[in-house]
C-alpha positions, 0 to 999 in steps of 0.5 A: 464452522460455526458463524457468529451472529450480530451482537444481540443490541445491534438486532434489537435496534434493528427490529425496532425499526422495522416494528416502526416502518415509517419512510425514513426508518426503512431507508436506514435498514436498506443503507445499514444492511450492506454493512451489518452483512460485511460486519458478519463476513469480516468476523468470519474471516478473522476466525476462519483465516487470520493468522491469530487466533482469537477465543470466544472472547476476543472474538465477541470483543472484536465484533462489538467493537466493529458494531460500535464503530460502523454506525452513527446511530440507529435514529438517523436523521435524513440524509444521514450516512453510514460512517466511511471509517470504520477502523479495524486495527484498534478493534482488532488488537491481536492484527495491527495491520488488518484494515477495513476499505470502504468501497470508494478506497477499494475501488482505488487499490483495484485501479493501482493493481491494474495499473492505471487510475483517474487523477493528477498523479501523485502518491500521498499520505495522511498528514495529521500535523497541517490536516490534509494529505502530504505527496510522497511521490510525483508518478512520472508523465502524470498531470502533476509532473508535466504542470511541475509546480507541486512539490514532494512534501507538499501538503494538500489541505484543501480541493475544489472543482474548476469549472470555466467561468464559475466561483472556485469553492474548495473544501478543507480536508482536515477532519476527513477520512483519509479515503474520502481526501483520496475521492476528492482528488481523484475525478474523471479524466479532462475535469480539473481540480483546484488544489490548495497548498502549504509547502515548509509553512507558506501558503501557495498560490492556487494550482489548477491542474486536470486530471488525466487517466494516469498509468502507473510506472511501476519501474523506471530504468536507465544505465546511469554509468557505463556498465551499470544499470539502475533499476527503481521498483516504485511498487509491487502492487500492479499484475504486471510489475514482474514483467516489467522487470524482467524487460529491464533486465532483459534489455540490460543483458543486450546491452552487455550491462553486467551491473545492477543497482535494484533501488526499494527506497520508499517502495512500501509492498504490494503482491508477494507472487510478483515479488517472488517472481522477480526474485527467482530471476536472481536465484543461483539455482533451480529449486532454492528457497525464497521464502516459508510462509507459516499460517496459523499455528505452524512452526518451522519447517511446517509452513507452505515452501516457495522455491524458484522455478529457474536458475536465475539468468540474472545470478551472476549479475553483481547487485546492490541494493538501496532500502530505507525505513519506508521499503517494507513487506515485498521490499524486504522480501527482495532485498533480503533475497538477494542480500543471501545470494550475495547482493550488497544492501546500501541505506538504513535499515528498512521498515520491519514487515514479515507478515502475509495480508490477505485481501478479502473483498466484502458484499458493501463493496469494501475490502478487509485486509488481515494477517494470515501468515508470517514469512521466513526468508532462505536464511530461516528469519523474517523482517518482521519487527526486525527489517533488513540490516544494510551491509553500509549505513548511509543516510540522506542528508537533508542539507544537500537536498540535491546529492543522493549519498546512498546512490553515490555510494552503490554506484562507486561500489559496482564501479570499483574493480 
């Protein structure tokens, strides 16, 4: 397989300056050369293993694009860093979702497989109207749930670090990479961090909360009538959400629960193995199709098969499921399974994500994300640009922010004889 080079221009640059090896000079190739190495492994990687493939021209494209978007500029001033936003999707086309992370970010999502990390405890995303990142979700028993004063959509516009008896100076995030707002909220577990906030347009008083190291829940359970079981998947990111799952489901069946509500209301994904797996606890036999992953170029039927590997002990059990338009990829994956095996699917519906990531990690210590599959579920269609239909359309009302309209209406349909 041939391995295309760095762009012409890009080796130009670079051996003026080691023609000229004055001191500053010298330091910008050592910080530039773990990136050009990542720039030529990514290229690789897209011609090897995306799902799409490129000509010769595309592919040139894409890499010059990425040459331009790595680097501020060959005559660095002192100090001066390698850019930590180097965004692949608008370089790449073809893949809307391939995703270059920076070290810092990559070191985030390895922590969230591993299913702890270092910070308040808090799920976000980047909010470009106030400028800042917006809380999506509180993680139970984390810093921000126990001090109880932030709110889900809340918006954090500014961070400083507390120290006892020093000045608070905290730093606006507008303008910042999103990877870097995430650095600068996470910290050592005991240091403590000064929040500033705006919530429905007011700003808050100051929050100072400590960070603590902060086990991601990736399941939260409780029978919430008598013979019901309630199951939320926050997650599948962490190697252990499967397992999890099954000692939920496991502990229903003690209990003589023999109705489930499985709730992927803004689960956005995570491992499709852990998914897979969860789902073969539901299969009504040995063998049946979960899904056909189709790689590049194939057609039905030529794609890699993944059967379960038991009957499901929880098959007989009667199911709904609650999606919205933020449950995605694994979610659809197992809202749309057990949708074919019989399960209701109660909410709106969900996102439209039938394609296969693949995370490759990189030399500078990042990772790239790209499209190396699409996946057809058992009835032969994919969610992709689709998503995942519900049997009953209930949407959240905003005027009763304390009623859960579509958990009401799953639970009166598992409680009607």
């Amino acid at each position: 397989m041939k391995i295309r080079s760095v762009p012409l221009g890009l080796f130009l640059a670079v051996s003026l300056l080691l023609a000229r090896p004055a001191p500053a000079q010298v330091a910008a190739v050592e910080t530039l050369s773990p990136r050009i190495l990542a720039l030529a492994e990514i290229i690789r990687t897209i011609e090897e293993n995306s799902f799409y493939e490129l000509s010769e021209k595309e592919l040139n494209a894409v890499q010059e694009c990425m040459a331009g978007r790595a680097f501020r500029s060959f005559e660095m001033k002192k100090g001066e860093m390698l850019k930590e936003d180097l965004k692949i999707t608008s370089c790449f086309p073809q893949d809307k979702r391939a995703m270059y992370f920076p070290p810092a970010v990559a070191k985030n999502l390895n922590e969230a497989r591993e299913g702890h990390f270092s910070g308040i405890g808090i799920s976000v995303a980047p909010d470009e109207e106030i400028g800042g990142i917006a809380v999506k979700e509180i993680l139970p028993a984390g810093p921000v749930e126990k001090d109880g004063r932030l709110k889900v959509g809340d918006v954090i516009t500014a961070v400083g670090e507390f120290v006892e008896g020093q000045e608070i100076k905290t730093a606006p995030l507008k303008g910042l990479d999103f990877g870097k707002m995430i650095e600068m909220v996470r910290g050592a577990p005991g240091t403590k961090i000064a929040l500033e906030v705006r919530r429905g347009g007011q700003k808050l008083p100051l929050i100072i909360i400590a960070r603590e190291d902060v086990k991601i829940q990736s399941v939260k359970a409780y029978e919430i009538e008598p013979g019901v079981g309630y199951l939320k998947i926050h997650s599948f990111l962490s190697l252990n959400v499967a397992a999890d799952v099954w000692l939920v489901l496991a502990g229903f069946k003690d209990k003589n629960i023999n109705k489930l509500i499985v709730d992927l209301r803004r689960n956005s994904g995570g491992l499709m193995n852990e998914t897979m797996m969860i789902a073969s606890f539901f299969t009504p036999r040995i063998g049946d199709l979960i899904l056909e992953a189709r790689w590049r170029g194939q057609k039905t039927g030529q794609g890699q098969r993944f059967t379960s590997p038991l009957t499901g002990p929880f098959s007989e059990i009667k199911t709904v499921v609650l999606i919205d338009g933020s449950s995605a990829s694994a979610s659809e994956i197992l809202a749309g399974s057990l949708k074919i095996w019989g399960a209701k699917v109660v909410g709106v519906k969900s996102y439209g994500k039938g394609s296969i990531q693949t995370v490759i990690p990189l030399s500078d210590g990042g990772e790239f994300s790209l499209t190396t599959g699409l996946y057809y579920l058992a009835d032969g269609k994919t969610p992709e640009d689709g998503g995942i239909e519900p049997h009953f359309v209930i949407e959240d009302d905003p005027r009763t922010p304390d009623v859960d309209e579509a958990l009401a209406v799953a639970t009166g349909i598992l409680m009607d004889p």
